[in-house]
N, C-alpha and C positions, 0 to 999 in steps of 0.2 A: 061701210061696205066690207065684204068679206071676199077675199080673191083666194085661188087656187091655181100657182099659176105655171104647173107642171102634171099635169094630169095627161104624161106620155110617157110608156104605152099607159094608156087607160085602166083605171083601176076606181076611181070613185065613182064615174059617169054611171048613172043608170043603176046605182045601188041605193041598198036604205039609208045608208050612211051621207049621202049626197041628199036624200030628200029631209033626213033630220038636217041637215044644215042649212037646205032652203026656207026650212021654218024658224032659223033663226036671224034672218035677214036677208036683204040682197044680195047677190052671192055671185059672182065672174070665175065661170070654169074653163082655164084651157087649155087643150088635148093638142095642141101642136106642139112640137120639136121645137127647142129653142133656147128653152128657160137657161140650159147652162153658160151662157151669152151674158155677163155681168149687166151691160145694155137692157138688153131685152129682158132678162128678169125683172129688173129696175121700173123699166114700160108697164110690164103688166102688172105690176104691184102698184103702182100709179100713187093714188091719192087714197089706198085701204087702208083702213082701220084695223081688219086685222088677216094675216095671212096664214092660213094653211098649206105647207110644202109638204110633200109626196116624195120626192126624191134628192138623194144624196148631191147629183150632179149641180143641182140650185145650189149656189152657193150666195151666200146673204154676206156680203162682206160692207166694212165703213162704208165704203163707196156706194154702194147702195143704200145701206140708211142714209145716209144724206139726199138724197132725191129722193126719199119716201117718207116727209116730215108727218103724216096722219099717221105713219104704220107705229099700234101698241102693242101686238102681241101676234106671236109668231108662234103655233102651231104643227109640230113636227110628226112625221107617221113616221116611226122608229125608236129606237132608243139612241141611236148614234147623234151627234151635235157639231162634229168636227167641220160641217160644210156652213157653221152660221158663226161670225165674229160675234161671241160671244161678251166679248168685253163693252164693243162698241153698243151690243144691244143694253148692257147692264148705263155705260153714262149715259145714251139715250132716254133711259127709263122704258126699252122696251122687253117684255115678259116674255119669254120664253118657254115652252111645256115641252115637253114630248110622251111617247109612251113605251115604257122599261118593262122588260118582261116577258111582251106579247110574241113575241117571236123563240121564245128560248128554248121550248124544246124542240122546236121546228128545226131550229140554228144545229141544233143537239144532235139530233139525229143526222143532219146533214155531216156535221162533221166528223161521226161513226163509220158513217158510207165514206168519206173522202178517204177515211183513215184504211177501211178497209180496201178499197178502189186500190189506192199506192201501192200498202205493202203485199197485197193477191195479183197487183198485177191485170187486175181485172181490164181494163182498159184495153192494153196492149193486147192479151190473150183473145180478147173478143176479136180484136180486130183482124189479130192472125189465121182465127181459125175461121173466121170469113175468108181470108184471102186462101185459103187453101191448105193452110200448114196446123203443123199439131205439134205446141210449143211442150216441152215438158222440165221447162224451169222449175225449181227449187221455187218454194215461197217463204213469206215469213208467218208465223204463228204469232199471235198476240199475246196468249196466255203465256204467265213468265218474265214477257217484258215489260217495262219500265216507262208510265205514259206520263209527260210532266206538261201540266197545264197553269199558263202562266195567265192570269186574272183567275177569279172566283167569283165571278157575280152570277147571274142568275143560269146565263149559258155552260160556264165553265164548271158550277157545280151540277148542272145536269148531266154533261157530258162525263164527271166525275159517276153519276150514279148509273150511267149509260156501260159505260166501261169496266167498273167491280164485277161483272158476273163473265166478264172475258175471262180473267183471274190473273190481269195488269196488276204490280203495283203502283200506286199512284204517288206523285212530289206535285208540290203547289208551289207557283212563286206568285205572290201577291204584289200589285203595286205600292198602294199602303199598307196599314197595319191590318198581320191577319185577325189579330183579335178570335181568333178560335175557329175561324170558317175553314182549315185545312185538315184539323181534326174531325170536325162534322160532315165533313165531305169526304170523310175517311184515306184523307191525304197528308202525308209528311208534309211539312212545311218546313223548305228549304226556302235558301239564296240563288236568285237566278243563276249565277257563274254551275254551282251546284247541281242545280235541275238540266242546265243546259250539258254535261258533262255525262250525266246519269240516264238521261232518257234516251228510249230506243225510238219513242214518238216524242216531239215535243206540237203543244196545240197553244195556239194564241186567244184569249179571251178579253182582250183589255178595250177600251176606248183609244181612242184617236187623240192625243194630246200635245201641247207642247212639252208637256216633259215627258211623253210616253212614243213618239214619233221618231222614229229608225233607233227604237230600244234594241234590235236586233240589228247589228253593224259586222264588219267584218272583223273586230274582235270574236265576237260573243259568237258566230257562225261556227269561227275555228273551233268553238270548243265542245261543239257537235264531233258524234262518232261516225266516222265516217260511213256506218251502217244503220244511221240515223235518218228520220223520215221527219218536216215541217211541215203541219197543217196548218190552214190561216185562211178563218172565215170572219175574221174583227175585222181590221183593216188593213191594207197594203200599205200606208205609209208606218205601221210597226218596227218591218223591214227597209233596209236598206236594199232597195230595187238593185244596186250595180255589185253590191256584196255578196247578193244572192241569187244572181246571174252565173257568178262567178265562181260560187262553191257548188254550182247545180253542173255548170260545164266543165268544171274539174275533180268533178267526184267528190268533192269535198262533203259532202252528204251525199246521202243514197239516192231522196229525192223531197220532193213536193207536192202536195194538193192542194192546191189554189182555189176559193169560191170570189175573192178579190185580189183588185189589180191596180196601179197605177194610175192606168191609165185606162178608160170603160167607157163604151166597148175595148178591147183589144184592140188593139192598131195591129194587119193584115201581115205588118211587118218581124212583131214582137221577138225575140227567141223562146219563151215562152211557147209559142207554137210549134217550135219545131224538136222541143226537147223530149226526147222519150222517157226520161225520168220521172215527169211530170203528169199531173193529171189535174184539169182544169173543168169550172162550172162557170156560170155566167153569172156569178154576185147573186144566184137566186135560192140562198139556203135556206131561206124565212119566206120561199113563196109558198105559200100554202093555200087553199078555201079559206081555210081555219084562221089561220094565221091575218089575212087581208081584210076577213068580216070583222075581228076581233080590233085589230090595230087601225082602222078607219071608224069604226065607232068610238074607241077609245079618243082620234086625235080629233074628231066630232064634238065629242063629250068634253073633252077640253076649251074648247070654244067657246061650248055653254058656258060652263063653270066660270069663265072669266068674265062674260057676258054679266052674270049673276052676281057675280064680285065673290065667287069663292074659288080662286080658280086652285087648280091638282095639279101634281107633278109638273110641278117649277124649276127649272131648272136654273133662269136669271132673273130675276127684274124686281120691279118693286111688291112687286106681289110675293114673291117668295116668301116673308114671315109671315104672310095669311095663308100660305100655302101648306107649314110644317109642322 
């Protein structure tokens, strides 16, 4: 049996992608609220074979592989992986996929617009000259400064080719080895301390890891200019949430554009909400038509492949050396 068991809001139900799936076996979809309930995920995953998750919030931890002894493989619609214990699914022997790529110039473009949102002010302006007033602040110009994009995978070097025709120069910090991608993407390749010092934007491109998880602390914050702007459409845990609360309410940066949060939805309470340095999206940089049709066929096409015994883009399990 094949389960789906976050399909909220809705996004497979009622597509082609939901009917190539029903021709690959029986199939459990479901569209209520809930999945992020370690419990209740656990429930609807039951006794499947193999599951398809949709959303970040599902989190696939030990505790649930152990009350899901049939589940073999675990199909992801994104490239992110940080919501699935990875390890536990590798000594289980359960395969993991996802799908890389499909969102990246979607991601790309969004974080052009966030980039440009902050430092134009665009937000704020909007909202002033609805209320009445006719702001005439000073902005910043792009061309000239300095944009350091820390990852280079497929977003990060978009966002690099997005950016050259502003007339930014560009610094890359890589997590591993750049092996040549900072030159190709016609970027210096610096040392984080470096890039963080240098840039007049810094953009976050990485995964969500345990050794990549509050890479951004309140060292590495300080060593931002205080006329310096963070974008960060990878993930919120990069950041240290209380470091960069902190440098946002004391100027310690100029500001922020956020597409992820800690915590998602926002909680009504956040400061975040109240900060006018800020400018915030709702984690949907990669919603696209495009982007939805493409990366539900692909985590679709996944299913097959494993079904067939040749399964693609592996990210754990025993299948990965038939995967590479």
């Amino acid at each position: 049996m094949i389960v789906v068991p976050d399909d909220f809001p809705v996004v497979l139900t009622g597509t082609a992608a939901e009917r190539s799936l029903r021709a690959l076996g029986e199939v459990t979809i479901v569209t209520e609220r809930g999945a992020d309930r370690e419990d209740e995920l656990a429930r609807r995953i039951g006794d499947a074979r193999l599951a398809l998750c949709l959303r970040a919030y599902s989190r696939i931890t030990g505790r649930v592989l152990a009350v899901c002894p049939n589940l073999e493989m675990i199909s992801l619609w994104g490239s992110g992986t940080d919501n699935v214990d990875l390890a536990a699914c590798a000594a289980r022997g359960v395969t993991v996929t996802n799908t890389p790529g499909v969102n990246a110039h979607a991601v790309a473009e969004h974080t052009l617009a966030l980039m440009l949102a902050i430092t134009r002010r665009i937000p704020a302006m909007d909202a002033a000259v609805r209320a009445g007033e006719w702001p005439r602040d000073q902005l910043v110009q792009l061309e000239g400064k300095t944009l350091g994009l820390v990852g280079l995978g497929a977003i990060g070097r978009r966002v690099a080719a997005l950016a050259a025709p502003f007339g930014m120069r560009l610094l890359a910090s890589t997590y591993g080895p750049d092996e040549g991608r900072a030159a190709a993407a016609g970027a210096s390749h610096v040392p984080l301390d470096t890039l963080l010092r240098e840039s007049d934007v810094v953009s976050l491109h990485l995964r969500l890891s345990a050794a990549t998880e509050r890479l951004l602390g309140r060292a590495q914050l300080v060593l931002m200019k205080p006329t310096a702007f963070l974008v960060n459409t990878a993930r919120a845990g990069l950041v240290d949430r209380d470091a960069l609360l902190d440098a946002l309410d004391r100027r310690r940066i100029a500001g922020a554009a956020l597409d992820v949060f800690h915590d998602e939805p926002l909680p009504p309470g956040d400061p975040l909400r109240t900060m006018a340095n800020v400018v915030l999206t709702p984690h949907n940089a990669g919603s696209t038509p495009e982007v939805i049709e493409v990366g539900l066929t692909r985590a679709v096409e996944n299913v097959a492949h494993f079904l067939g015994g040749a399964p693609r883009h592996v990210v754990v399990g025993p299948a990965a050396a038939a995967a590479r």
